[in-house]
PAVO-742887 format. One record per residue (C-alpha): residue number from 1; residue in one letter; x, y, z. Coordinates in steps of 0.5 Angstrom, whole numbers, plus 500, padded with zeros to 3 digits. Last residue first. Example, Ala and Ser with C-alpha at 12.3 -4.5 7.8 and 13.67 -1.06 7.14 Angstrom:
<sites>
+-----+---------+-----+-----+-----+
: num : residuo :  c1 :  c2 :  c3 :
+-----+---------+-----+-----+-----+
:   2 :       S : 527 : 498 : 514 :
:   1 :       A : 525 : 491 : 516 :
+-----+---------+-----+-----+-----+
</sites>
This chain:
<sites>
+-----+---------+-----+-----+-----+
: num : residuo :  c1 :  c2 :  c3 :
+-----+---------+-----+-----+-----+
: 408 :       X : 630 : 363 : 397 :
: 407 :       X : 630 : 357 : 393 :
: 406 :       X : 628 : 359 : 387 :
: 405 :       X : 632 : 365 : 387 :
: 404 :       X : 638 : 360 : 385 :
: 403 :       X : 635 : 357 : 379 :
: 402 :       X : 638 : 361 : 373 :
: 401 :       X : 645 : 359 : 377 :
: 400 :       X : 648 : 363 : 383 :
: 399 :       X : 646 : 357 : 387 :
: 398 :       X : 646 : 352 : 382 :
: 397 :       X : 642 : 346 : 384 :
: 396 :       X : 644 : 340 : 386 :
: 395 :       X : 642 : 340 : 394 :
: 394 :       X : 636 : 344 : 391 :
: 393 :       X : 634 : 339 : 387 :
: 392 :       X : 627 : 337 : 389 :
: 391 :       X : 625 : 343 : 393 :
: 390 :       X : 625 : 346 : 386 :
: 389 :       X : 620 : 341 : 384 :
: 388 :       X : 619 : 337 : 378 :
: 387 :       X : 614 : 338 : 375 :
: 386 :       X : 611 : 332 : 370 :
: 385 :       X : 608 : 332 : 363 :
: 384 :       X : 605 : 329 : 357 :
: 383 :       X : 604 : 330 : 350 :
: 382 :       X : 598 : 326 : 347 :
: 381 :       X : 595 : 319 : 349 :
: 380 :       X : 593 : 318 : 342 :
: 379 :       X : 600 : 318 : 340 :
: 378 :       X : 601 : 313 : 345 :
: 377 :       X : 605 : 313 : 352 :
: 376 :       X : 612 : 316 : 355 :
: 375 :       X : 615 : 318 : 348 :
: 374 :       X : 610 : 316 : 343 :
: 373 :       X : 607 : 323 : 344 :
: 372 :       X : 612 : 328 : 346 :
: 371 :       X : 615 : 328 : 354 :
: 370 :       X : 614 : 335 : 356 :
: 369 :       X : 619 : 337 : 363 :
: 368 :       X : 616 : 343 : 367 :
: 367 :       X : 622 : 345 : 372 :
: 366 :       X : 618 : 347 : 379 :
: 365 :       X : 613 : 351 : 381 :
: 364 :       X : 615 : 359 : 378 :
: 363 :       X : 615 : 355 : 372 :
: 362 :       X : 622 : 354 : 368 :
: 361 :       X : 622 : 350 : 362 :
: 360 :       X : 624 : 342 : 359 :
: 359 :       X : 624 : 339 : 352 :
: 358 :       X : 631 : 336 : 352 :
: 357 :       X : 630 : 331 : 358 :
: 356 :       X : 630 : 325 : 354 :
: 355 :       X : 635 : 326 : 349 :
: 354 :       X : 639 : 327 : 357 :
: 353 :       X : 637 : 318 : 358 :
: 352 :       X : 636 : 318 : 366 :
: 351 :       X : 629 : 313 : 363 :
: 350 :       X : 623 : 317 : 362 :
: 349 :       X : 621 : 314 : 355 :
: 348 :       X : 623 : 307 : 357 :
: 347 :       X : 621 : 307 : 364 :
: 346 :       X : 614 : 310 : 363 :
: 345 :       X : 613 : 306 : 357 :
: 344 :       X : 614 : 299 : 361 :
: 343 :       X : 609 : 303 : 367 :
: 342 :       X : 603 : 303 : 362 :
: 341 :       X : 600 : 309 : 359 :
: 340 :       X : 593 : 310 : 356 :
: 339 :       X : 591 : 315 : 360 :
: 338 :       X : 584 : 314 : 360 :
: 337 :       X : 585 : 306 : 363 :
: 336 :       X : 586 : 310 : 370 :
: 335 :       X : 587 : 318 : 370 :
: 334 :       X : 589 : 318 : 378 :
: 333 :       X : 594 : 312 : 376 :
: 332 :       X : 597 : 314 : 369 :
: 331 :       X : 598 : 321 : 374 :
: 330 :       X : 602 : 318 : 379 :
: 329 :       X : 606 : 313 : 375 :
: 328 :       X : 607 : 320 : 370 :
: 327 :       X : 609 : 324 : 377 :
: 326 :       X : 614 : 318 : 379 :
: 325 :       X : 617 : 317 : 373 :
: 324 :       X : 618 : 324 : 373 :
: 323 :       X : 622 : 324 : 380 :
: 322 :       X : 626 : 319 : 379 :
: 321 :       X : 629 : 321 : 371 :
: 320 :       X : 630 : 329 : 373 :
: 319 :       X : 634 : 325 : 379 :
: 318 :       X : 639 : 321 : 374 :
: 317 :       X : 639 : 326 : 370 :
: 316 :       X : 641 : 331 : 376 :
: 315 :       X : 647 : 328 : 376 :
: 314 :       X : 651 : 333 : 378 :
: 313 :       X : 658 : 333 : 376 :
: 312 :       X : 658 : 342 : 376 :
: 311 :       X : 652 : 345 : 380 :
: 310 :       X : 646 : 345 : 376 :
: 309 :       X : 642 : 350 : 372 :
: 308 :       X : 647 : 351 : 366 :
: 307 :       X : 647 : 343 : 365 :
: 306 :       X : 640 : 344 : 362 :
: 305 :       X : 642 : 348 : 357 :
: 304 :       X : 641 : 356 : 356 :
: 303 :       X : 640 : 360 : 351 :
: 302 :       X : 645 : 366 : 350 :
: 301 :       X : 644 : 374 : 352 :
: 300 :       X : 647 : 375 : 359 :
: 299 :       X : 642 : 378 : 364 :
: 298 :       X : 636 : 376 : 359 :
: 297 :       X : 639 : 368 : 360 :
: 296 :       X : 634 : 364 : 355 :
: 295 :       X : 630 : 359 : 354 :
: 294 :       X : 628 : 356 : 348 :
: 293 :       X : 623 : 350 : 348 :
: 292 :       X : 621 : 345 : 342 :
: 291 :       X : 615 : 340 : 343 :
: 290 :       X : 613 : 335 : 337 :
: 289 :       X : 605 : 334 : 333 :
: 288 :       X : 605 : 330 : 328 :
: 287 :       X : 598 : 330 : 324 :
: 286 :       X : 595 : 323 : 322 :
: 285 :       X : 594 : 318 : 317 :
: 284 :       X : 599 : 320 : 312 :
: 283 :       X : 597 : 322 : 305 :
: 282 :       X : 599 : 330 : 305 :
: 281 :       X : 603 : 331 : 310 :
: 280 :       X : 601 : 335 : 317 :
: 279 :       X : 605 : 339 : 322 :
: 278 :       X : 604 : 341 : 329 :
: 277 :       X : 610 : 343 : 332 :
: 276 :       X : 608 : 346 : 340 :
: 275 :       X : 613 : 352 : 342 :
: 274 :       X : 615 : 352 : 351 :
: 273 :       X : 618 : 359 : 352 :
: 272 :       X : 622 : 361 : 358 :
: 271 :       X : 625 : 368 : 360 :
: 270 :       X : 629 : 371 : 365 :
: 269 :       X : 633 : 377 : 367 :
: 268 :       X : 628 : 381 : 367 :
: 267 :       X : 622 : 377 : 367 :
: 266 :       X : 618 : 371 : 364 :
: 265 :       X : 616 : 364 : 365 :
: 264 :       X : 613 : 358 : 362 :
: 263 :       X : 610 : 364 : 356 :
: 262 :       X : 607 : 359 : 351 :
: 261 :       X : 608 : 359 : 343 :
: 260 :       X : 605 : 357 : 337 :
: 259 :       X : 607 : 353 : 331 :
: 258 :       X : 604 : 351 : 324 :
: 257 :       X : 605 : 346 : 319 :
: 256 :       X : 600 : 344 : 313 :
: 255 :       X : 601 : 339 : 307 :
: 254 :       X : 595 : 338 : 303 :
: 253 :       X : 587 : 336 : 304 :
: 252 :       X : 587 : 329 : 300 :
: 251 :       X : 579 : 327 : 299 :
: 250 :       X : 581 : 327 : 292 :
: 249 :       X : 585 : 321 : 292 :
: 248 :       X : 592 : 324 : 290 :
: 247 :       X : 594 : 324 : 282 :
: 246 :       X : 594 : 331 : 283 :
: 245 :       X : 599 : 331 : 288 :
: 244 :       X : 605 : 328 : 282 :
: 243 :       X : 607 : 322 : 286 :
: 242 :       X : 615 : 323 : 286 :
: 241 :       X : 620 : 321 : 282 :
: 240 :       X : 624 : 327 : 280 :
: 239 :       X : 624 : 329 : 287 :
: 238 :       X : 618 : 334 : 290 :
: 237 :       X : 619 : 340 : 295 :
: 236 :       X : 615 : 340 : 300 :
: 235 :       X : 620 : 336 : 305 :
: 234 :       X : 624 : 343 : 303 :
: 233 :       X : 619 : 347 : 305 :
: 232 :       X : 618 : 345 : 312 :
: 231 :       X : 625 : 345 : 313 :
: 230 :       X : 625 : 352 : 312 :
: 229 :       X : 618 : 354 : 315 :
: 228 :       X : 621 : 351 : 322 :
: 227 :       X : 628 : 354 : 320 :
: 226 :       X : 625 : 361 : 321 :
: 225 :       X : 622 : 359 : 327 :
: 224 :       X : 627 : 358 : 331 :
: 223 :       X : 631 : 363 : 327 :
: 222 :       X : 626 : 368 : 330 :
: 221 :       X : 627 : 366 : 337 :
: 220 :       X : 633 : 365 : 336 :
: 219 :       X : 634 : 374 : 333 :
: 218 :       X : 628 : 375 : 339 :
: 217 :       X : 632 : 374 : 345 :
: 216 :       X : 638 : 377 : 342 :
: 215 :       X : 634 : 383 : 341 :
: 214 :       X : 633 : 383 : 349 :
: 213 :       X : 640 : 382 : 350 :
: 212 :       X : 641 : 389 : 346 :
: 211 :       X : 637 : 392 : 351 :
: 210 :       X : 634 : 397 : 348 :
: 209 :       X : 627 : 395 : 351 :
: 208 :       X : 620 : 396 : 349 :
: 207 :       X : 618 : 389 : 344 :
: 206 :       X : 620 : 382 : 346 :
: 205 :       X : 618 : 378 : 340 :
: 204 :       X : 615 : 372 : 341 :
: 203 :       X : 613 : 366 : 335 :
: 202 :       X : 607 : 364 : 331 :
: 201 :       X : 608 : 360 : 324 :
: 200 :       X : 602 : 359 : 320 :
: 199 :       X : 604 : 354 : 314 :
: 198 :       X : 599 : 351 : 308 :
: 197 :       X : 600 : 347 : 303 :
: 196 :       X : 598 : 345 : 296 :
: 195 :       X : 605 : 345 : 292 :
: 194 :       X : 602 : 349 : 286 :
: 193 :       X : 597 : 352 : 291 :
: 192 :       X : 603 : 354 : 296 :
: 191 :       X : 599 : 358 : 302 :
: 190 :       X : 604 : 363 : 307 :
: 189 :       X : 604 : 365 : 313 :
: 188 :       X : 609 : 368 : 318 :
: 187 :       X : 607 : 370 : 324 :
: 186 :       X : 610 : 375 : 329 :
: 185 :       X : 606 : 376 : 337 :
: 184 :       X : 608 : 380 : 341 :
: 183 :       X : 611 : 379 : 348 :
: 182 :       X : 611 : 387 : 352 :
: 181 :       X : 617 : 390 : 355 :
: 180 :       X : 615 : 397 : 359 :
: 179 :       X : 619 : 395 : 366 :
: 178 :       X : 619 : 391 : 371 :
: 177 :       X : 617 : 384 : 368 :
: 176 :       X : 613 : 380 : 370 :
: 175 :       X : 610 : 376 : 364 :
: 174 :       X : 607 : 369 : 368 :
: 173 :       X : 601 : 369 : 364 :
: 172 :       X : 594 : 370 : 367 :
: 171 :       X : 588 : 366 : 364 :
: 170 :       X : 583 : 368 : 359 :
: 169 :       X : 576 : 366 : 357 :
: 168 :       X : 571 : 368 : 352 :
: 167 :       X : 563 : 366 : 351 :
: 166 :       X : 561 : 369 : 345 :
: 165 :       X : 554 : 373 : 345 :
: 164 :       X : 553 : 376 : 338 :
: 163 :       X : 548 : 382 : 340 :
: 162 :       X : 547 : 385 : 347 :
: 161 :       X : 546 : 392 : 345 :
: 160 :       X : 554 : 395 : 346 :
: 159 :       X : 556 : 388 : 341 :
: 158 :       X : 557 : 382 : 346 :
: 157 :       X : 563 : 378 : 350 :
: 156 :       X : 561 : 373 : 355 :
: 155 :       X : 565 : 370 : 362 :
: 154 :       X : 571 : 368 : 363 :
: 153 :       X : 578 : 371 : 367 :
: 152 :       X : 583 : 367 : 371 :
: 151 :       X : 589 : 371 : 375 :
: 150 :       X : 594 : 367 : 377 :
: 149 :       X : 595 : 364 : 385 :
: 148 :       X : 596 : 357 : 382 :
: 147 :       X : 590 : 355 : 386 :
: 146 :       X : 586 : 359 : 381 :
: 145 :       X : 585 : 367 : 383 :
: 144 :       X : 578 : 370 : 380 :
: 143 :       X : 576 : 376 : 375 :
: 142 :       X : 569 : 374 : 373 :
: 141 :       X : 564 : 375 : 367 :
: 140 :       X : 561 : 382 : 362 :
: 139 :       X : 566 : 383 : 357 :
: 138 :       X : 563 : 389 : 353 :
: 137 :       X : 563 : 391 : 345 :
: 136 :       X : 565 : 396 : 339 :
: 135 :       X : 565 : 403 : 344 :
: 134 :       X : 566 : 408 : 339 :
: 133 :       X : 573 : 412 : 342 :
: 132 :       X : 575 : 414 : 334 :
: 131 :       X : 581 : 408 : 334 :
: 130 :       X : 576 : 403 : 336 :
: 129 :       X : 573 : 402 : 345 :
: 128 :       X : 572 : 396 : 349 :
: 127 :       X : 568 : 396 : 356 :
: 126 :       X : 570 : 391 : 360 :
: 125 :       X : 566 : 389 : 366 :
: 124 :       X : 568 : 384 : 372 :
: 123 :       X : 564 : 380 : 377 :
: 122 :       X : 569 : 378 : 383 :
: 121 :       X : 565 : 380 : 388 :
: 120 :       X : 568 : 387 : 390 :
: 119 :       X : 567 : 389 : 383 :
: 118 :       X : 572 : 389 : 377 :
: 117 :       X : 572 : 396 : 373 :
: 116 :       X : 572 : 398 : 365 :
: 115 :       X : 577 : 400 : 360 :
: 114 :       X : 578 : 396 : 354 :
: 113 :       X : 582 : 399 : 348 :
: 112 :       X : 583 : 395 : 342 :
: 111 :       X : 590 : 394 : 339 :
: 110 :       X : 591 : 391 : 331 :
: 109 :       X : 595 : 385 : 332 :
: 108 :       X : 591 : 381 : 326 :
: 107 :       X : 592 : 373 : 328 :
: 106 :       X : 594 : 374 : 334 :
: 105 :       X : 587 : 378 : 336 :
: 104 :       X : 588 : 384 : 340 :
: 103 :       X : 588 : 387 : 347 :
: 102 :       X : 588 : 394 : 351 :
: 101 :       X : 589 : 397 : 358 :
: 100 :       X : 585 : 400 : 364 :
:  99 :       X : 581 : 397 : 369 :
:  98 :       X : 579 : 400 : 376 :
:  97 :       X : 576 : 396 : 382 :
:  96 :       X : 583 : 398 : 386 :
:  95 :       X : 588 : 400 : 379 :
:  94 :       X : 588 : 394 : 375 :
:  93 :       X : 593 : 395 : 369 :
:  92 :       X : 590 : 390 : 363 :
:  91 :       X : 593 : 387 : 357 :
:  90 :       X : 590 : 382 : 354 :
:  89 :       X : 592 : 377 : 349 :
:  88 :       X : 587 : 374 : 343 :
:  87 :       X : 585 : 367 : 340 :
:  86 :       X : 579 : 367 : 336 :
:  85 :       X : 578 : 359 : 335 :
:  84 :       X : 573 : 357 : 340 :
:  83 :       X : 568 : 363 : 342 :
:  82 :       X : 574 : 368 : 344 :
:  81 :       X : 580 : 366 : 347 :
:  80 :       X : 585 : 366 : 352 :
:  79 :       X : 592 : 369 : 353 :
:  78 :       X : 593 : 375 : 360 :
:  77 :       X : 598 : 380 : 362 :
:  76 :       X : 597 : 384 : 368 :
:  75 :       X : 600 : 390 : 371 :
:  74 :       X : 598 : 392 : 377 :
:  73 :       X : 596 : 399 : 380 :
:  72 :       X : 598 : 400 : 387 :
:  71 :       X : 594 : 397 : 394 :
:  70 :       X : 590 : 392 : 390 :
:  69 :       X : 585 : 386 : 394 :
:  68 :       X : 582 : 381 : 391 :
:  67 :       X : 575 : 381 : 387 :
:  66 :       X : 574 : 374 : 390 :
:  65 :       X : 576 : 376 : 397 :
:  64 :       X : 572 : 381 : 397 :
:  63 :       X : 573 : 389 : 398 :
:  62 :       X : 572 : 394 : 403 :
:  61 :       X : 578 : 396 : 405 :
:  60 :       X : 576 : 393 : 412 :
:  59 :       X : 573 : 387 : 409 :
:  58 :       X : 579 : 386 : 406 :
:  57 :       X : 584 : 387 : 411 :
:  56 :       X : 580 : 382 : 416 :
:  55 :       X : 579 : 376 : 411 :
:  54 :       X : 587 : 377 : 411 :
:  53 :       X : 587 : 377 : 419 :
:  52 :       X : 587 : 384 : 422 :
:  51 :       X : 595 : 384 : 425 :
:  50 :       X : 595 : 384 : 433 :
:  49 :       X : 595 : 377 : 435 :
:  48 :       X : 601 : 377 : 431 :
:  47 :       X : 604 : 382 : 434 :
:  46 :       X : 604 : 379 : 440 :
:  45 :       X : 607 : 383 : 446 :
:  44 :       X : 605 : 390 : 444 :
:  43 :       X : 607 : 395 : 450 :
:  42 :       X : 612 : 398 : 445 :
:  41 :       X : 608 : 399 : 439 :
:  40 :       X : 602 : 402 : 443 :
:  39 :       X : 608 : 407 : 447 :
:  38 :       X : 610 : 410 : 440 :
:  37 :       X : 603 : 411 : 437 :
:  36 :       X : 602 : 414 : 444 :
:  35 :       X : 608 : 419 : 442 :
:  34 :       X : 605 : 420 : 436 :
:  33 :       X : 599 : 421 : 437 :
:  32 :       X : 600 : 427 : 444 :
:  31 :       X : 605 : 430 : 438 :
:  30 :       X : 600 : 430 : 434 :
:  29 :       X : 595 : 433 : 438 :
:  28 :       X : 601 : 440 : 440 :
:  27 :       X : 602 : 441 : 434 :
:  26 :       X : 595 : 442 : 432 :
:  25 :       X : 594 : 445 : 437 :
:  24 :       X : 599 : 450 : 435 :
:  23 :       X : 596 : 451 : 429 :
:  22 :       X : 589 : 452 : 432 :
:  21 :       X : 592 : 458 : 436 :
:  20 :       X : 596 : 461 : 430 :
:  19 :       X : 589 : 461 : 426 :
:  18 :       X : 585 : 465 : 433 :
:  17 :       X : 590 : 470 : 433 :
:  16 :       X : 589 : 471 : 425 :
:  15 :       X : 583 : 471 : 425 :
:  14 :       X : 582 : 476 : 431 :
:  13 :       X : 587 : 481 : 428 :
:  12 :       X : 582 : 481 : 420 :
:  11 :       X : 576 : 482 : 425 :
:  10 :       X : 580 : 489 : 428 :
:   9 :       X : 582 : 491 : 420 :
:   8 :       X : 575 : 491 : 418 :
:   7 :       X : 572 : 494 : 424 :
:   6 :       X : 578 : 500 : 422 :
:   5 :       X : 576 : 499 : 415 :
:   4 :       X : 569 : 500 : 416 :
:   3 :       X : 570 : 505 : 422 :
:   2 :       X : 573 : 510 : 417 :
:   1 :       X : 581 : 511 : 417 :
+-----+---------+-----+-----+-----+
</sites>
């Protein structure tokens, strides 16, 4: 062997013995940490003054509390606008500052890629991309928690140059579900020029699941909406003795209907939608708007009534009622003469009558109930609402009911 190998093979002995001995050093530290650890946590006496702060941790993970803290990526779905008549819905994985994910206009349903970051601060940039990655436009705005604890994003969006600015603004819907179910929109349109009117329809779809519960879902909310469109048209069509339209005065716009829809709640087992009604016949003074409602029982495939979040022989009407009354006085107060309602049209539209109580959803707050126009105060007024809350009706509550994980 020459002196090169044998040099060679002499260093290669010294690295080795040199490698099993920090190897057990490093045994031997961690078990000295590990045995610290262990005695720190049985020596502390008050956790509590222990535990950093919540303004503590963020300072610590390097984030503001504007911005907010996120350990694991989260999914977040959002509904808002562009300017004032481009409705849109985003879907938004965020993943500490970072942002992925992708939104589309209601009235198209073709996805657009976003990607961007939201800073410690709360400022937030979202950069959207088209099906061949040419980069279309930039949200630039703010990412910040409301008193409710959901997400609220506003800003401008512009061209990559800065062109077309438009204000936008989008809220966080309660849509929690674990795995990948997403709410779609479906519309149904139609124009009748003979007839002169219009119909845009709008209602959810469940899409991502097998589940045969899920479908079930979508076949009431799609009958709703059907139905809708069906008794529209037969008001449309004309009797024998009807006015031809076009002997109407000619500032007559025609006949119209439309239908949206808002997620009150949303999960695995449960989902609450609130529908707003508007239509329009041609001649009469105003517009009609009215509330309609499906809740559904994901876990079980059938909508749900009222009765079901009771305990049976509860007279949670008559406790509905009260508390209401009491939420509409209050708000009548606060709002003053701009509110337009009056105690003698609370107690009659809010009385412990169950007609009264047929548009109601479940919100993580309390039991929403949507009083129409001219039930509780004048159309003018609008639709009205009042939360109950669950702590309210927890002695009548169903405790295995849809109700029941609200009260843990």
């Amino acid at each position: 062997m020459n002196f090169r190998h044998r040099v060679f093979n002499a260093e290669a002995q010294r690295l080795r013995r040199v490698a099993k001995k920090t190897m057990a050093l490093r045994v031997f530290v961690g078990i000295a940490l590990s045995i610290t650890l262990v005695a720190a946590t049985g020596c502390r006496k008050d956790p509590a003054s222990q535990q950093p702060g919540a303004s503590s941790v963020a300072e610590a993970a390097g984030q503001h509390p504007a911005g907010g803290v996120v350990t694991s990526a989260q999914t977040r779905f959002f509904k808002g606008s562009i300017g004032d008549t481009l409705g849109l819905q985003m879907k938004l994985v965020r993943d500490g500052d970072k942002l992925t994910g992708s939104y589309f206009y209601q009235k198209v349903g073709k996805k657009i890629e976003v990607r961007g970051s939201v800073a410690n601060d709360g400022n937030l940039v979202l950069e959207e991309f088209d099906a061949s990655g040419k980069q279309t436009g930039v949200f630039k705005g703010t990412w910040k928690t409301a008193n409710d604890a959901a997400i609220e994003i506003s800003g401008d969006w512009t061209r990559p140059n800065g062109d077309k600015k438009s204000a936008f603004s989008l809220q966080q819907e309660p849509i929690e579900f674990s795995h990948a179910v997403e709410i779609v929109p479906r519309r149904i349109k139609e124009k009748n020029a003979k007839l002169k009117y219009e119909i845009d329809v709008e209602y959810p779809q469940l899409t991502g699941s097998v589940d045969p519960n899920f479908e079930k879902f979508n076949q009431s909310a799609r009958s709703l909406a059907v139905k809708k469109v069906a008794d529209f048209k037969v008001e449309m069509t004309p009797e024998a003795d009807d006015e031809p339209l076009a002997d109407l005065p000619g500032e007559n716009l025609g006949s119209d209907i439309g239908m949206s829809y808002e997620v009150r709640l949303a999960q695995d087992d449960l989902i609450s939608m609130e529908f707003t009604v508007s239509s329009y016949s041609a001649g009469a003074a105003h517009p009609n708007s009215y509330t309609e409602v499906l809740n559904f029982d994901l876990k079980n495939g059938r909508p749900l009534k009222l009765t079901d979040l009771f305990q049976p022989g509860a007279k949670y009407v008559q406790t509905l009622s009260r508390i209401s009354i009491e939420e509409l006085k209050k708000q009548a107060k606060v709002a003053g003469a701009e509110a337009m309602l009056d105690d003698d049209w609370i107690q009659k539209g809010a009385a412990a009558d169950a007609t009264n109580y047929d548009n109601w959803t479940i919100t993580k707050q309390g039991l929403e109930i949507t009083f129409d126009p001219y039930q509780v105060g004048p159309y003018a007024a609008g639709p009205q609402h009042a939360v109950v809350p669950y702590a309210a009706l927890k002695d009548i509550i169903k405790p295995d009911g849809p109700l029941g994980q609200f009260l843990k």
